[in-house]
N, C-alpha and C positions, 0 to 999 in steps of 0.2 A: 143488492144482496151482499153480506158481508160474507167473508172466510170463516170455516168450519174449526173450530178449535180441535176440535178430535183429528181431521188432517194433519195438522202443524204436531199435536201430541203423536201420531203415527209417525209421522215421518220423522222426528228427531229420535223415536224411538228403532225402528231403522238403522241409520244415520248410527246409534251409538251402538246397537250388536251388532251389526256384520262390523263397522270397525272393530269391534272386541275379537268376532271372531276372527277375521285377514293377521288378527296380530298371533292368532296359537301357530300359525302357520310358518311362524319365523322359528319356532322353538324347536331346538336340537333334535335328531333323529331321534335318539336314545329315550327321549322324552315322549315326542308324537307317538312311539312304536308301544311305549310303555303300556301294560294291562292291569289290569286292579287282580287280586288274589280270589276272584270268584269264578265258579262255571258261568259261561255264559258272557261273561264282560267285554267290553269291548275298548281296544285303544283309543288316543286319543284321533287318530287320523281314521279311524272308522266311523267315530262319534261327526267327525265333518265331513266324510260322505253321505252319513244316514242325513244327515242335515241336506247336502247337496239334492239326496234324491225326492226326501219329503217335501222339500222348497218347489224343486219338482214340479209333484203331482198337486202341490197345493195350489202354485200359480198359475194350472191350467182348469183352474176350480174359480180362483180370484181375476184371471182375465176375462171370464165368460162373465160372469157377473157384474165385474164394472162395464163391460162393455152393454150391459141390457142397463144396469143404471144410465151410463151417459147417454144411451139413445131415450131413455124416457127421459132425462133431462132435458134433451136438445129436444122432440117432440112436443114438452110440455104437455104431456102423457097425465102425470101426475105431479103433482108438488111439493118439494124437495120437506118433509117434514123438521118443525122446530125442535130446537137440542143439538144433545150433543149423543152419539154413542154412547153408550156402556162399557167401557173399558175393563171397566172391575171387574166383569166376571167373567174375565180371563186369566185375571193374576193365579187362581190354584196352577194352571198351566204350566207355569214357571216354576214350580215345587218339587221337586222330587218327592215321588210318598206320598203327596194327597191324593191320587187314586190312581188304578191298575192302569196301564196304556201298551202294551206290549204293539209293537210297531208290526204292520203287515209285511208280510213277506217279501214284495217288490223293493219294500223299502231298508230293508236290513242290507249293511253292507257286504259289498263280494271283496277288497280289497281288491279288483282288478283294473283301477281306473285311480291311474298316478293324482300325488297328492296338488301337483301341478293343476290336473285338470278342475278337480274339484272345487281349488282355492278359486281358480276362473269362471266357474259355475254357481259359486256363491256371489262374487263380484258381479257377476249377471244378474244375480236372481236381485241382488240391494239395487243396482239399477233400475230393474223392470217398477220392483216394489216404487222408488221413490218417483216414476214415471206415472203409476197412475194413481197415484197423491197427488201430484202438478196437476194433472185431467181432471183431479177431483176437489178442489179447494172449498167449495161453495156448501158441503152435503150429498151432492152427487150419491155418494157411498153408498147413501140411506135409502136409496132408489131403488135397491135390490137387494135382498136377502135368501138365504140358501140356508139350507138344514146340517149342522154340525153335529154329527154323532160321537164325538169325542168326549165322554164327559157328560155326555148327556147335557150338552151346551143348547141344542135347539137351534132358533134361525138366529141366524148372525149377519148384519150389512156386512158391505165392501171394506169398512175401514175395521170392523170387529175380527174379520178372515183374514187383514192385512197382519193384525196386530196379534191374530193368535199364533203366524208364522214366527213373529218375532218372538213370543214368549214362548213356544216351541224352540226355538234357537238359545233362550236365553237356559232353557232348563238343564239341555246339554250342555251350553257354558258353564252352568254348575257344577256338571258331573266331570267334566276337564278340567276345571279347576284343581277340582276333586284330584284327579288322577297326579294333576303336578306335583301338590305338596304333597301326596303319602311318598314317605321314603320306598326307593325304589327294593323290590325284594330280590336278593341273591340268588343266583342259579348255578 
């Protein structure tokens, strides 16, 4: 059996947003603290909580799931289907604007969990992620599918739930981006 290309495509993708994001974490207070000019915005150090906590809830959704893949792998349950994932239809994810998502309320940041913590929470969460990528090399992923209400996404394998966490991460990257280069407004 050879390796899953859509693994190796997950995990570098991975691999390159949470290093994007460990890097906003070095940027001056002044900067992380900063808020865009609208009701409701949020800083940049909120933006990587709400990340922290969605990573969260997402990878107690994406461990359950690889783990009923790999056990019907290892059983030979059923057999690992040919292909690759769908990846594409995930990318609107990453857009700001292509459709409404207003975030659940566990998930919205409290500002009461230093930025220390978080950054270590995230650093967790890119581990656990590229941990059951290794456990899943082969297709594995594709063992198991779970229903994604996001977007009216549908069922999604292990490596599509992997890779929607990452483009969820990256959409906030955007909007911290965002936030860096509008000049800062005077008070």
């Amino acid at each position: 059996m050879t390796n899953c290309a859509t693994a190796g495509t997950v995990r570098d993708a991975v691999r390159e947003t949470f290093t994007r994001l460990d890097g906003r974490f070095d940027l001056p207070d002044r900067v992380l603290e900063r808020r865009p000019d609208y009701q409701g915005a949020w800083s940049i150090g909120e933006h990587l909580e709400h990340l922290s906590l969605a990573g969260h809830f997402l990878l107690l959704t994406i461990e359950k799931g690889c783990r009923t893949a790999l056990r019907r792998a290892g059983a030979r349950e059923v057999e690992i289907p040919a292909g690759e994932s769908d990846l594409e239809l995930l990318v609107p994810v990453a857009v700001p604007g292509a459709f409404a998502w207003p975030p659940p309320a566990h998930m919205i940041p409290t500002g009461k969990v230093s930025l220390a913590e978080v950054r270590k929470e995230l650093q967790a969460q890119k581990e656990r992620c590229l941990a059951l990528l290794t456990a899943m090399p082969r297709g594995e992923g594709k063992l198991c599918s779970i229903r994604m209400s996001v977007n009216q996404l549908g069922w999604l394998d292990m490596y599509q739930w992997i890779y929607f966490l990452v483009q969820h991460a990256r959409y906030h990257l955007l909007l911290i981006d965002r936030i860096v280069t509008e000049p800062s407004s005077s008070h």
